[in-house]
PDB file of N, CA, C and O in Angstrom:
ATOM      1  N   UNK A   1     107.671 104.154 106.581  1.00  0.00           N
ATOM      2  CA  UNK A   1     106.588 105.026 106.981  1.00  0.00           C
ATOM      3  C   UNK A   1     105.654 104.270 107.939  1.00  0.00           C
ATOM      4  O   UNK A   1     104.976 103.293 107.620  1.00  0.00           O
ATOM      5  N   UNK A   2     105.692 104.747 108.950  1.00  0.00           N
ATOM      6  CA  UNK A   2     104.342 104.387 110.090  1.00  0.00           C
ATOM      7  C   UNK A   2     103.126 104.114 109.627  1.00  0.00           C
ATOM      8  O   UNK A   2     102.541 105.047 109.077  1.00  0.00           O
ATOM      9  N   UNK A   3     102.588 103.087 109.701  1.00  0.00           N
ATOM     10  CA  UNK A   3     101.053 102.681 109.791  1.00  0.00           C
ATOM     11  C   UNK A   3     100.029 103.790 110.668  1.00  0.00           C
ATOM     12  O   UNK A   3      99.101 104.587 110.529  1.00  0.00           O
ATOM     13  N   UNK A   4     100.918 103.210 111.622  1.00  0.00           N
ATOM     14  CA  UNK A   4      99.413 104.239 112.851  1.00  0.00           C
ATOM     15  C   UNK A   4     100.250 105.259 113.213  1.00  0.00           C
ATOM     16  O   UNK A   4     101.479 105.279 113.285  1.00  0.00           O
ATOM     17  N   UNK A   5      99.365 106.173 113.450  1.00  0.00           N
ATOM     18  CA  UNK A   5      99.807 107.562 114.501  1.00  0.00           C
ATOM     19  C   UNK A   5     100.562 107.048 115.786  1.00  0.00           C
ATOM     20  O   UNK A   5     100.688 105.912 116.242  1.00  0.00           O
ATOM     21  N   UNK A   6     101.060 108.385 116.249  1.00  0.00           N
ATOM     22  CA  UNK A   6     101.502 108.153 117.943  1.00  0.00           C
ATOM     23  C   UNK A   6     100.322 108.263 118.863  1.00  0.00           C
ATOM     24  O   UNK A   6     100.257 107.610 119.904  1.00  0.00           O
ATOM     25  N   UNK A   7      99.024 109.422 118.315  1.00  0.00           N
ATOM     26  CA  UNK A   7      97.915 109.267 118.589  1.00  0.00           C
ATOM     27  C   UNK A   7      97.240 107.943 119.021  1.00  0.00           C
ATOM     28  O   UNK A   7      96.763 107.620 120.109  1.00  0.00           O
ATOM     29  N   UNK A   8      97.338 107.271 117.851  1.00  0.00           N
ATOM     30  CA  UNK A   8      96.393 105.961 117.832  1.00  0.00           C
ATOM     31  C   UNK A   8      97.379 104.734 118.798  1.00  0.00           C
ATOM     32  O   UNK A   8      96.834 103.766 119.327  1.00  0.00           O
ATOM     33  N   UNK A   9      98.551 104.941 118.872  1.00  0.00           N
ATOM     34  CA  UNK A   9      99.284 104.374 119.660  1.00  0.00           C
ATOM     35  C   UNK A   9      98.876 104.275 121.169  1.00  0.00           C
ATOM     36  O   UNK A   9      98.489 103.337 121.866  1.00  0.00           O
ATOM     37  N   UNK A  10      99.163 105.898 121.458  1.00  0.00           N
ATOM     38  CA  UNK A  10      98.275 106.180 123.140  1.00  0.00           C
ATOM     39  C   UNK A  10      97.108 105.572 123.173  1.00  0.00           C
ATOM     40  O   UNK A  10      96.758 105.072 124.242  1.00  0.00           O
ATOM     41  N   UNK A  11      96.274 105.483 122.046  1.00  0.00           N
ATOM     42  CA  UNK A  11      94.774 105.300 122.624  1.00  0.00           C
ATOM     43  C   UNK A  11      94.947 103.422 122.645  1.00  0.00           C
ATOM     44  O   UNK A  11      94.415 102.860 123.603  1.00  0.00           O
ATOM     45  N   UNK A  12      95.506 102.748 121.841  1.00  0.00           N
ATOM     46  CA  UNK A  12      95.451 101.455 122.435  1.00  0.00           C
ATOM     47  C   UNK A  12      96.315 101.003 123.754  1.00  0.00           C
ATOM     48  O   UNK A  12      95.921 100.176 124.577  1.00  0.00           O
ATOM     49  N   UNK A  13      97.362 101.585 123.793  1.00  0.00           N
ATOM     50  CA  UNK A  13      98.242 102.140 125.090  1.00  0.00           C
ATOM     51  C   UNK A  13      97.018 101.651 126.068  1.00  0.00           C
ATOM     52  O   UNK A  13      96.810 100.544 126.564  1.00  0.00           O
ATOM     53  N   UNK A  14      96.281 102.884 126.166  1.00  0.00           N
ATOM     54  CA  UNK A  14      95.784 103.232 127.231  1.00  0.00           C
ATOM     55  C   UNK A  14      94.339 101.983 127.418  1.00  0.00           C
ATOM     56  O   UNK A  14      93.835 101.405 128.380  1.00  0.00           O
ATOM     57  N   UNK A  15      94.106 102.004 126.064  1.00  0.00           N
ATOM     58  CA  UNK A  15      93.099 100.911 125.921  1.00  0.00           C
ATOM     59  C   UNK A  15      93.619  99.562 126.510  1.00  0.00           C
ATOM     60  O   UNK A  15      92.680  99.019 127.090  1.00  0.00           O
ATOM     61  N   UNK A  16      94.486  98.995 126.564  1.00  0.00           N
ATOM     62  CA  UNK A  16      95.146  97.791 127.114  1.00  0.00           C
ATOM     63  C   UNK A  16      95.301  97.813 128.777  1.00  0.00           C
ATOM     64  O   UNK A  16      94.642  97.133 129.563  1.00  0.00           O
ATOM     65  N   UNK A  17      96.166  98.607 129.047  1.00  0.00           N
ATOM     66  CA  UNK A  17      96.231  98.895 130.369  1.00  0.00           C
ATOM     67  C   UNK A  17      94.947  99.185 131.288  1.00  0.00           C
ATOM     68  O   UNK A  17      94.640  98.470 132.241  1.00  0.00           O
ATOM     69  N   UNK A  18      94.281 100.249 130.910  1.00  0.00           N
ATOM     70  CA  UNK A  18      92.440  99.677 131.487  1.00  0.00           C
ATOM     71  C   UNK A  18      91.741  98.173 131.314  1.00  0.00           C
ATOM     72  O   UNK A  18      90.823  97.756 132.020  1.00  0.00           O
ATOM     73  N   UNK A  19      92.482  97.330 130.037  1.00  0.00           N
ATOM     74  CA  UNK A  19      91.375  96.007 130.055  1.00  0.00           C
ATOM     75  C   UNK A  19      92.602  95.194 130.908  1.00  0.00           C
ATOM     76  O   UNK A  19      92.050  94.189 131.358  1.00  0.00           O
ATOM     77  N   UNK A  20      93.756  95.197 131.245  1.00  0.00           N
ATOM     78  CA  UNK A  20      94.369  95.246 132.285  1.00  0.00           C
ATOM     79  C   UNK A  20      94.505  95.339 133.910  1.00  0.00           C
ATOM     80  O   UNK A  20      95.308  94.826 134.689  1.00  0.00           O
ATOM     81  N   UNK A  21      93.705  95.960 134.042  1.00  0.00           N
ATOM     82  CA  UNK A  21      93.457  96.552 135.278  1.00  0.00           C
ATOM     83  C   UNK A  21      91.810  96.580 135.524  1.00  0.00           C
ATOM     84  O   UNK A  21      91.182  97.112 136.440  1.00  0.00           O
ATOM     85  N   UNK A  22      91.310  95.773 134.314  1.00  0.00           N
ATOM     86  CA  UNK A  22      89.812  95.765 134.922  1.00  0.00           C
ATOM     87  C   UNK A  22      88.695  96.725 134.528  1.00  0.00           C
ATOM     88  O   UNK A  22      87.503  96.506 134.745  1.00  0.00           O
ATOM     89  N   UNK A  23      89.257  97.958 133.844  1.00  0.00           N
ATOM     90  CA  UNK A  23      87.945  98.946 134.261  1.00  0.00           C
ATOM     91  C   UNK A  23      87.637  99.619 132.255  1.00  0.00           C
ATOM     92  O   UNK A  23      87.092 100.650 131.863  1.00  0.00           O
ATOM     93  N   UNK A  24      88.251  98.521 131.503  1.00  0.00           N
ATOM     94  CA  UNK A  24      87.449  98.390 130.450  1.00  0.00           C
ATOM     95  C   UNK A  24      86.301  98.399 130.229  1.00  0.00           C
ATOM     96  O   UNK A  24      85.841  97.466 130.887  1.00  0.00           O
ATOM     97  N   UNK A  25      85.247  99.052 129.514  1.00  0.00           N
ATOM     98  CA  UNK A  25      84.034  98.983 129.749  1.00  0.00           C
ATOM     99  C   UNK A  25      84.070  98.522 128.080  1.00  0.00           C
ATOM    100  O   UNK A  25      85.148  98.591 127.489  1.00  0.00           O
ATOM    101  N   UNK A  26      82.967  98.100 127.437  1.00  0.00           N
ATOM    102  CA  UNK A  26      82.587  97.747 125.881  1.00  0.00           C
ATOM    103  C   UNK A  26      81.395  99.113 125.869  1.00  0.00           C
ATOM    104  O   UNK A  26      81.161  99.925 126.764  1.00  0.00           O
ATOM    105  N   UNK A  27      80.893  99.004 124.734  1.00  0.00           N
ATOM    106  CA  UNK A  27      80.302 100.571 124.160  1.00  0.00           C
ATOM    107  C   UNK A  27      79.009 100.888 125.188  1.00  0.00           C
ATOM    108  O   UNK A  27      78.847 101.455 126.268  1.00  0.00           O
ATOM    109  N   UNK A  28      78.072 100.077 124.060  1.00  0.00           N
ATOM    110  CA  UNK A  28      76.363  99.928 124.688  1.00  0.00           C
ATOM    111  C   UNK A  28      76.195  99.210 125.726  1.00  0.00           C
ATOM    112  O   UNK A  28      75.574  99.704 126.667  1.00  0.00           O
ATOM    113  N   UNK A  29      76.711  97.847 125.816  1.00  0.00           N
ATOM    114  CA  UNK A  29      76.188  96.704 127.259  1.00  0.00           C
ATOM    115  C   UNK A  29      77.171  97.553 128.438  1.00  0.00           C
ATOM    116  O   UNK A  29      76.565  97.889 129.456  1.00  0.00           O
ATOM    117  N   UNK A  30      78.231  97.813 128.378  1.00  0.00           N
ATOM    118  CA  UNK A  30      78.915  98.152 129.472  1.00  0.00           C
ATOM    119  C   UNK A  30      79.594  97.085 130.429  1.00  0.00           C
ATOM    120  O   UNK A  30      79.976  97.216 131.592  1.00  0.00           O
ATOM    121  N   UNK A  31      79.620  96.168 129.721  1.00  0.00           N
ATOM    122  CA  UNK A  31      80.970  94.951 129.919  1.00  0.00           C
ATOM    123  C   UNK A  31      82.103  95.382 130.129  1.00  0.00           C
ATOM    124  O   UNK A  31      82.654  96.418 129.759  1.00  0.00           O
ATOM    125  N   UNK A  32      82.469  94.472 130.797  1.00  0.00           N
ATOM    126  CA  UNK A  32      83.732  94.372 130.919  1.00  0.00           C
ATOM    127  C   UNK A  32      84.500  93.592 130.122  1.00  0.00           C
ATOM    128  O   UNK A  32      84.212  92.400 130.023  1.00  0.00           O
ATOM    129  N   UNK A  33      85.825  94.237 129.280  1.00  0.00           N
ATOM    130  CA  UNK A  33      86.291  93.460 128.106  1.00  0.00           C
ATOM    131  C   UNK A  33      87.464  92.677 128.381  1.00  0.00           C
ATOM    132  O   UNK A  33      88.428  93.322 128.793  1.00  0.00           O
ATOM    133  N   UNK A  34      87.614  91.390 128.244  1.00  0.00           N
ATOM    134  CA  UNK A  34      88.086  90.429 128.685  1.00  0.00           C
ATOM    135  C   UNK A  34      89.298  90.179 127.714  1.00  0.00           C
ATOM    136  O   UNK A  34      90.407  89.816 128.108  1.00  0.00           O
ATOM    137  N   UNK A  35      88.983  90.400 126.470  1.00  0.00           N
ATOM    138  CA  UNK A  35      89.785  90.059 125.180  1.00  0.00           C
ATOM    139  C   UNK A  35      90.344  91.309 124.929  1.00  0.00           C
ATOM    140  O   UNK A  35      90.003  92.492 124.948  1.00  0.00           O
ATOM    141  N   UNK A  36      91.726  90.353 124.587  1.00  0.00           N
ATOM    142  CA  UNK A  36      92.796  91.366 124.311  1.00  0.00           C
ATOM    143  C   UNK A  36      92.636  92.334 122.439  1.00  0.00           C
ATOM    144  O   UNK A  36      93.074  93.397 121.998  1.00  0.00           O
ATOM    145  N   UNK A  37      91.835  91.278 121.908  1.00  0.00           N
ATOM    146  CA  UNK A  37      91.638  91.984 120.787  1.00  0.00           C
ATOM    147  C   UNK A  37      90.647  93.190 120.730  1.00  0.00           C
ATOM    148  O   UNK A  37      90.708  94.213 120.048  1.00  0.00           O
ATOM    149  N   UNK A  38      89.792  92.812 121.566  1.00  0.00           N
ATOM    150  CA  UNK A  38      88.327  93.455 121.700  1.00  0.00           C
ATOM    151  C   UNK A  38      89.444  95.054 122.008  1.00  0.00           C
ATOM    152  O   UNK A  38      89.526  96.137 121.430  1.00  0.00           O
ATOM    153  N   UNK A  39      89.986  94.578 122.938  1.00  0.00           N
ATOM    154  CA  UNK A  39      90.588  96.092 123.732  1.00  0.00           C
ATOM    155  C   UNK A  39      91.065  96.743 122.458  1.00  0.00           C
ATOM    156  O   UNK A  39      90.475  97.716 121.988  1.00  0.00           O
ATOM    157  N   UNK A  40      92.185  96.181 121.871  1.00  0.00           N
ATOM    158  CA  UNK A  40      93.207  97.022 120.604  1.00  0.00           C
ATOM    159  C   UNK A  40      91.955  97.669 119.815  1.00  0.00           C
ATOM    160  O   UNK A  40      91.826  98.892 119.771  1.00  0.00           O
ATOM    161  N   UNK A  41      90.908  96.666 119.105  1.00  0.00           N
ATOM    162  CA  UNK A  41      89.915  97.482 118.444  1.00  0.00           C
ATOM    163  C   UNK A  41      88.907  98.993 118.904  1.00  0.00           C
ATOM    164  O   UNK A  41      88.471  99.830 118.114  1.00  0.00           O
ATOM    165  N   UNK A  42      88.727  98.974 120.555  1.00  0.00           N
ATOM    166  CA  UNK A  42      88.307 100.199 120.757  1.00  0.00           C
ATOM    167  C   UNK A  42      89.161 101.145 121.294  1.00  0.00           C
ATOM    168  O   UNK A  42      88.733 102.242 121.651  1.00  0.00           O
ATOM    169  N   UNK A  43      90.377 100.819 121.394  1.00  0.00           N
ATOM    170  CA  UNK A  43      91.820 102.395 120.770  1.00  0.00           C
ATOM    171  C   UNK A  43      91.476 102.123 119.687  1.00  0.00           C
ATOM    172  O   UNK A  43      90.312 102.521 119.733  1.00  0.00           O
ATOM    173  N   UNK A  44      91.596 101.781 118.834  1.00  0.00           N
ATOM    174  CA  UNK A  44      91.713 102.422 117.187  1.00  0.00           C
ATOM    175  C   UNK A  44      90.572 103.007 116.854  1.00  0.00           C
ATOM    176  O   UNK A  44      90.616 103.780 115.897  1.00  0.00           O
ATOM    177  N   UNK A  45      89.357 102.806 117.504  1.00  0.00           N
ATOM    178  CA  UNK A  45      88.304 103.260 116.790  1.00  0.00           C
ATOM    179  C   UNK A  45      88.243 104.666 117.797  1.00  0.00           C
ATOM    180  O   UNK A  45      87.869 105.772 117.407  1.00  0.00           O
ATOM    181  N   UNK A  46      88.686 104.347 119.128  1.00  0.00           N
ATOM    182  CA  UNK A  46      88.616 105.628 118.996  1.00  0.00           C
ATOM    183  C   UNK A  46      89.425 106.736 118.957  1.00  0.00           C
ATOM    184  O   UNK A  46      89.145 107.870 119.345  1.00  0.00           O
ATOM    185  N   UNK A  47      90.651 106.261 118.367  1.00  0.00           N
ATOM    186  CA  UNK A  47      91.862 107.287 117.772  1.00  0.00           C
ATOM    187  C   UNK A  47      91.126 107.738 116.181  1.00  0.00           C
ATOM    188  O   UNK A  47      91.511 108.821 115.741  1.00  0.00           O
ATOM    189  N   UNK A  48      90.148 106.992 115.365  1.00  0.00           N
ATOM    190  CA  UNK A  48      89.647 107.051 113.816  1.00  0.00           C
ATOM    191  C   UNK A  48      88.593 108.348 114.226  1.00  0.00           C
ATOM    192  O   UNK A  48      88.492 109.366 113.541  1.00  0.00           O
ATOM    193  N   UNK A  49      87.758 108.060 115.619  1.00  0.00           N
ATOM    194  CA  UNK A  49      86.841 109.343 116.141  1.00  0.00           C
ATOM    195  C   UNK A  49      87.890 110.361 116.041  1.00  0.00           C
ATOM    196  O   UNK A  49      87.672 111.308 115.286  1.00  0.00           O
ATOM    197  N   UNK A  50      89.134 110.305 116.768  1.00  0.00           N
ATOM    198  CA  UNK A  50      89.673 111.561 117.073  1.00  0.00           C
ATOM    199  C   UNK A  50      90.471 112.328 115.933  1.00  0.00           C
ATOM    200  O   UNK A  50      90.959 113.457 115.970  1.00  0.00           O
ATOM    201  N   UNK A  51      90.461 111.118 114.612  1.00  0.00           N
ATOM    202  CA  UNK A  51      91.040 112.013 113.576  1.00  0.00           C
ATOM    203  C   UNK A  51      92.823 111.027 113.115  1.00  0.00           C
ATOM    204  O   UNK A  51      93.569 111.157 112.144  1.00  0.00           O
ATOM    205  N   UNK A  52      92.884 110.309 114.081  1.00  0.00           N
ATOM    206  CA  UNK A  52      94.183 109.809 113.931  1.00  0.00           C
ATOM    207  C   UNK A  52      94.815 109.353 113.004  1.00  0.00           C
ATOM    208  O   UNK A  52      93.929 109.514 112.164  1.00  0.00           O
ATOM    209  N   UNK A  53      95.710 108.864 112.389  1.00  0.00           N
ATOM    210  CA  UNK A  53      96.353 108.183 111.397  1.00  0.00           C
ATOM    211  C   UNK A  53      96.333 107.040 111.508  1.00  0.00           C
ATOM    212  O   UNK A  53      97.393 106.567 111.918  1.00  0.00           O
ATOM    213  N   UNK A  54      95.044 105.909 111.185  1.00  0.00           N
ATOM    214  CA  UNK A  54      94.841 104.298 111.163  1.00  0.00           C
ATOM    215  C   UNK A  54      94.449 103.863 109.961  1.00  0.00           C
ATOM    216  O   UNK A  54      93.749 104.606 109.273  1.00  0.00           O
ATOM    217  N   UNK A  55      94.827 102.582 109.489  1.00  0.00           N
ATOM    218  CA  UNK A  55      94.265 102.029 107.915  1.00  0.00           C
ATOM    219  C   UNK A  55      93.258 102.015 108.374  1.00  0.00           C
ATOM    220  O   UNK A  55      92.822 102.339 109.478  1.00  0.00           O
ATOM    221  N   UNK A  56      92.748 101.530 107.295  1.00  0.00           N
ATOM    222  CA  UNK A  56      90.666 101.549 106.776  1.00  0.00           C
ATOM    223  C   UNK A  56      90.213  99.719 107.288  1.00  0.00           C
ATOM    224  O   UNK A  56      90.642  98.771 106.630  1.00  0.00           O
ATOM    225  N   UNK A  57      89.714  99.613 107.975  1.00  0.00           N
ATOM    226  CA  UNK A  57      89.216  98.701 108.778  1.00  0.00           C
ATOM    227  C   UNK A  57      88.660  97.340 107.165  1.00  0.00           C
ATOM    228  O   UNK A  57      87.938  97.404 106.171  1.00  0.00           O
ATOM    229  N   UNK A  58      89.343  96.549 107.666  1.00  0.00           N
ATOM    230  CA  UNK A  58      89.118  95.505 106.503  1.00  0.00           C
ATOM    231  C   UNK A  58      87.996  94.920 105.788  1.00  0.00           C
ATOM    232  O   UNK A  58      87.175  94.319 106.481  1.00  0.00           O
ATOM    233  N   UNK A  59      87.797  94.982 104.495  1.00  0.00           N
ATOM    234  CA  UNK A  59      86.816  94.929 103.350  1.00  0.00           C
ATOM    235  C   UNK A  59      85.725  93.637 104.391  1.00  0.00           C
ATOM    236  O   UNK A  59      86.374  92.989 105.212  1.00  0.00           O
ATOM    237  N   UNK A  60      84.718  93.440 104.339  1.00  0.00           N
ATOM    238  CA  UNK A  60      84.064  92.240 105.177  1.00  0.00           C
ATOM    239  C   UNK A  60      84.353  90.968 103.549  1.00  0.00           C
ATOM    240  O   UNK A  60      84.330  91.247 102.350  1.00  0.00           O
ATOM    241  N   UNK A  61      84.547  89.881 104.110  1.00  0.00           N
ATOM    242  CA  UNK A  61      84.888  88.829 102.674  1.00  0.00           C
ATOM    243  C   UNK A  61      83.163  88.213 102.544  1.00  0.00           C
ATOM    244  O   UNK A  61      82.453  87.892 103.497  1.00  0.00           O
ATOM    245  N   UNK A  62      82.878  88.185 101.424  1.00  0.00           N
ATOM    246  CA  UNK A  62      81.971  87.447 101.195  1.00  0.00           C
ATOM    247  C   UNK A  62      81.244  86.103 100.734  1.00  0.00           C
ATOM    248  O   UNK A  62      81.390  85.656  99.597  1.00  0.00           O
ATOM    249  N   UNK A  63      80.327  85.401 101.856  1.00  0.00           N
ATOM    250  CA  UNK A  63      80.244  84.821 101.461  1.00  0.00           C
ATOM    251  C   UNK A  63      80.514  83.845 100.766  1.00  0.00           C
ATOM    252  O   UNK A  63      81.291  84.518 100.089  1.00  0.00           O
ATOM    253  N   UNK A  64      80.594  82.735 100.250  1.00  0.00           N
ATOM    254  CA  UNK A  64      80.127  81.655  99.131  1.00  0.00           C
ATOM    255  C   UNK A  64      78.820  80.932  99.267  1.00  0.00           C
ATOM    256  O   UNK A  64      78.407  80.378 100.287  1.00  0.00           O
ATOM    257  N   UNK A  65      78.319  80.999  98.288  1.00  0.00           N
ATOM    258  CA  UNK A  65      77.117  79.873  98.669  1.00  0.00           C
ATOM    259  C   UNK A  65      77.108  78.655  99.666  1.00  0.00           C
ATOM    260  O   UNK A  65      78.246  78.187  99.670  1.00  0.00           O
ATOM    261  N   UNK A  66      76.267  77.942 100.525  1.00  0.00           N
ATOM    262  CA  UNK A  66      76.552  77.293 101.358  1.00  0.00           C
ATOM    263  C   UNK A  66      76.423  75.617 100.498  1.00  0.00           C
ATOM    264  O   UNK A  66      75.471  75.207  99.835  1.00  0.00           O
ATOM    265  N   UNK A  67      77.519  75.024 100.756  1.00  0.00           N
ATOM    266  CA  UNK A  67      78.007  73.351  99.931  1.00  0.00           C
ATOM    267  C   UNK A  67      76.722  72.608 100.287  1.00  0.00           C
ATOM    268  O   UNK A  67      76.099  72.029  99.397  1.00  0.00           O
ATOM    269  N   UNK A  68      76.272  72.601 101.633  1.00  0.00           N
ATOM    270  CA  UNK A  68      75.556  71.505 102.306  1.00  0.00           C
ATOM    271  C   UNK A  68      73.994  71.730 101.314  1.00  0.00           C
ATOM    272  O   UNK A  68      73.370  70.675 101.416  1.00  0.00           O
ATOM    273  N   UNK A  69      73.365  72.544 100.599  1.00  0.00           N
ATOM    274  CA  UNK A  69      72.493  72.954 100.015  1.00  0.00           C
ATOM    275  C   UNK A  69      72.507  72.038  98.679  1.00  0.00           C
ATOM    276  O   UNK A  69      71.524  71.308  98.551  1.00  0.00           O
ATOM    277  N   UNK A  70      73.542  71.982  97.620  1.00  0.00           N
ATOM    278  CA  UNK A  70      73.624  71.572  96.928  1.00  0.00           C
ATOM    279  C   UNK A  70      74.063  70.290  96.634  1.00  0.00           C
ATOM    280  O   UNK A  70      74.069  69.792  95.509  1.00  0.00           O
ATOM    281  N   UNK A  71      74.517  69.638  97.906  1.00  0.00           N
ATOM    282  CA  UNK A  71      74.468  68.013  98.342  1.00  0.00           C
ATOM    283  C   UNK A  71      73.444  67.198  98.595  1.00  0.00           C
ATOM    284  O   UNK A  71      73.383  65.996  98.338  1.00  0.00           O
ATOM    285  N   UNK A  72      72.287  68.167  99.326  1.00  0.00           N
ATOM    286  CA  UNK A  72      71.342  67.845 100.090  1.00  0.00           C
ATOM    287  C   UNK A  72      70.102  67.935  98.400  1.00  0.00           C
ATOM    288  O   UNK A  72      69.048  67.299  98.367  1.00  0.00           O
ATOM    289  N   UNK A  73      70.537  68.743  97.337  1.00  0.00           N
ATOM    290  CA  UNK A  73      69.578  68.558  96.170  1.00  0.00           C
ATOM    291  C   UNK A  73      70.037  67.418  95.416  1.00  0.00           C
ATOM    292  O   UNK A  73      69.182  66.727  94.862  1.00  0.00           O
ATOM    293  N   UNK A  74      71.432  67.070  95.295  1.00  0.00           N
ATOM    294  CA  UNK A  74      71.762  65.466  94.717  1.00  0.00           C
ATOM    295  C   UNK A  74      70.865  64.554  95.173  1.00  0.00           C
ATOM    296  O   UNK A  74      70.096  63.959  94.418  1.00  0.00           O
ATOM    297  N   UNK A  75      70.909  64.373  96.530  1.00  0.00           N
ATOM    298  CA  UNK A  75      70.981  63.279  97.664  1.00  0.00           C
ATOM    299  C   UNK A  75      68.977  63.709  96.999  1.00  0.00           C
ATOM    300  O   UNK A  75      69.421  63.594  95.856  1.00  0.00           O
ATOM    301  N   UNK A  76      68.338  63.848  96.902  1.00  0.00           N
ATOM    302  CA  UNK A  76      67.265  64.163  96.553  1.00  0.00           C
ATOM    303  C   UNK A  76      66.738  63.232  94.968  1.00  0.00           C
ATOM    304  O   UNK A  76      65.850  62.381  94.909  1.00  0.00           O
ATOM    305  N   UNK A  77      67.352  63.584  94.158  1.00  0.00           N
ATOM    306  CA  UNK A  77      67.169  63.441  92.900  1.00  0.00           C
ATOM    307  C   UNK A  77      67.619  62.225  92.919  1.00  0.00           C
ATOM    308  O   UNK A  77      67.017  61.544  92.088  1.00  0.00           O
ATOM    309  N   UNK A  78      68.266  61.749  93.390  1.00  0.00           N
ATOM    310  CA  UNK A  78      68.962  60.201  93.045  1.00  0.00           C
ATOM    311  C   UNK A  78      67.825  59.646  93.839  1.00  0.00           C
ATOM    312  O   UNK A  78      67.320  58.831  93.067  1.00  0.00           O
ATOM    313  N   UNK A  79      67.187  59.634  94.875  1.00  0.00           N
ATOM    314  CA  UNK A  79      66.067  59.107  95.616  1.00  0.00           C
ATOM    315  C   UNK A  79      65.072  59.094  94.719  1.00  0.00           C
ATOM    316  O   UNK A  79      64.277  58.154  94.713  1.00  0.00           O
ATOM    317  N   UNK A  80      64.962  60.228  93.750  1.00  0.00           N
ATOM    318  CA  UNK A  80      64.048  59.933  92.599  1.00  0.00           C
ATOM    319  C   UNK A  80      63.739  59.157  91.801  1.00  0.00           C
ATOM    320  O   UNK A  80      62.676  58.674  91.410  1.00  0.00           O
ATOM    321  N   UNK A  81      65.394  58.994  91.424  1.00  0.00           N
ATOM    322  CA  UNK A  81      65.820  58.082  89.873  1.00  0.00           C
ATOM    323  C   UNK A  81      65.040  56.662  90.693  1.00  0.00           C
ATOM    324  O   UNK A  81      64.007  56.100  90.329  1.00  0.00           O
ATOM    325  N   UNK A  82      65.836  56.349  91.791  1.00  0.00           N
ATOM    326  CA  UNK A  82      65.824  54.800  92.085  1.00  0.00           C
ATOM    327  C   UNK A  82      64.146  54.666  92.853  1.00  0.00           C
ATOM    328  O   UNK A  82      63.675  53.554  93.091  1.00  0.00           O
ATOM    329  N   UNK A  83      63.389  55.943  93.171  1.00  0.00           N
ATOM    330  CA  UNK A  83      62.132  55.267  93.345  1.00  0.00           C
ATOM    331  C   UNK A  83      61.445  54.764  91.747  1.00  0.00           C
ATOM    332  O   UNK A  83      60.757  53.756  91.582  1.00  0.00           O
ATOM    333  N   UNK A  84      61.820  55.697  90.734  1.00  0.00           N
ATOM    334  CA  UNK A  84      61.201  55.755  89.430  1.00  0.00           C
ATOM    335  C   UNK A  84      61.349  54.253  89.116  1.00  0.00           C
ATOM    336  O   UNK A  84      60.564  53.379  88.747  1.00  0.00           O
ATOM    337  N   UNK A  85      62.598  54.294  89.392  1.00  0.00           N
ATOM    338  CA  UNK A  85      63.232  52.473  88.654  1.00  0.00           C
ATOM    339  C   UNK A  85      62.435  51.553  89.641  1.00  0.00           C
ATOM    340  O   UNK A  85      61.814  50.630  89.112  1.00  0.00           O
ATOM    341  N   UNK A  86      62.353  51.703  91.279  1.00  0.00           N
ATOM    342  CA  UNK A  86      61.532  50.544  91.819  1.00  0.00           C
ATOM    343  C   UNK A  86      59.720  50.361  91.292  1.00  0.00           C
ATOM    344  O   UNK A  86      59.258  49.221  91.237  1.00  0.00           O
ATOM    345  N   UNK A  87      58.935  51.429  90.982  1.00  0.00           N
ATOM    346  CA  UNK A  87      58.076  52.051  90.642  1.00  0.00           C
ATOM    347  C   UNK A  87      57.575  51.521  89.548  1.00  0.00           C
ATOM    348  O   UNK A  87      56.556  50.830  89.515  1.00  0.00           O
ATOM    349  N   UNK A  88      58.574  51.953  88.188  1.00  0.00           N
ATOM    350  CA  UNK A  88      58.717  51.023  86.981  1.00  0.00           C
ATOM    351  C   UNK A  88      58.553  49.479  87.326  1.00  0.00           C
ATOM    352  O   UNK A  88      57.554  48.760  87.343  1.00  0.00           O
ATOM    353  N   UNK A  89      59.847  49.238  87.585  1.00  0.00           N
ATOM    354  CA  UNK A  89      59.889  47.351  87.672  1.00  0.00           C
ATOM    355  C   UNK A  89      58.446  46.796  88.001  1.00  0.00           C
ATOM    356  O   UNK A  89      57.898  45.986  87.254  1.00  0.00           O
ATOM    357  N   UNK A  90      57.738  47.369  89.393  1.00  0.00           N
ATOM    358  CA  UNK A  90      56.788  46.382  89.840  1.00  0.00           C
ATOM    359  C   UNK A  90      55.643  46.505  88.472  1.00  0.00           C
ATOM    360  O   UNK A  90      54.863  45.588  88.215  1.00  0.00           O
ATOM    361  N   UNK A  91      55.693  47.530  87.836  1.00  0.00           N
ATOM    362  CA  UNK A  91      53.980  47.029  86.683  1.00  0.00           C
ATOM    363  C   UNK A  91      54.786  46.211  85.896  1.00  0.00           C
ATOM    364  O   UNK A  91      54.298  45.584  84.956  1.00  0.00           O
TER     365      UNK A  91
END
């Protein structure tokens, strides 16, 4: 069974061959689209406007907390311990 329509086919079709030939435009700025991915994504979106047969555009992944945060609170606390201990020693 087919993924995409023949619909959604034409519209990247046609979407390629314009970023091909130059006269790709992007939505709002009105660029010119250089990337070959950029192109495939506006056929599909706009075969999804026209009703076409395309999967559901992929879940966004989220996140993990950022590592460098919780290195940077070690690297902290140990500066603690060993001022405490220089701190201590001298009385």
């Amino acid at each position: 069974m087919a993924r995409y329509s023949k619909k959604a086919q034409s519209k990247v079709k046609r979407a390629m061959e314009e970023k091909k030939g130059g006269k790709l435009k992007s939505g709002r700025s009105g660029k010119k689209v250089t990337s070959r991915k950029q192109a495939i994504a506006i056929g599909l979106s706009e075969a999804r406007k026209e009703g076409a047969k395309v999967p559901k555009k992929a879940a966004a992944k989220k996140k993990s907390a950022p590592k460098k945060k919780a290195a940077t609170k070690r690297k902290t606390a140990t500066k603690r311990k060993t001022a405490r201990k220089k701190s201590s020693s001298k009385k």
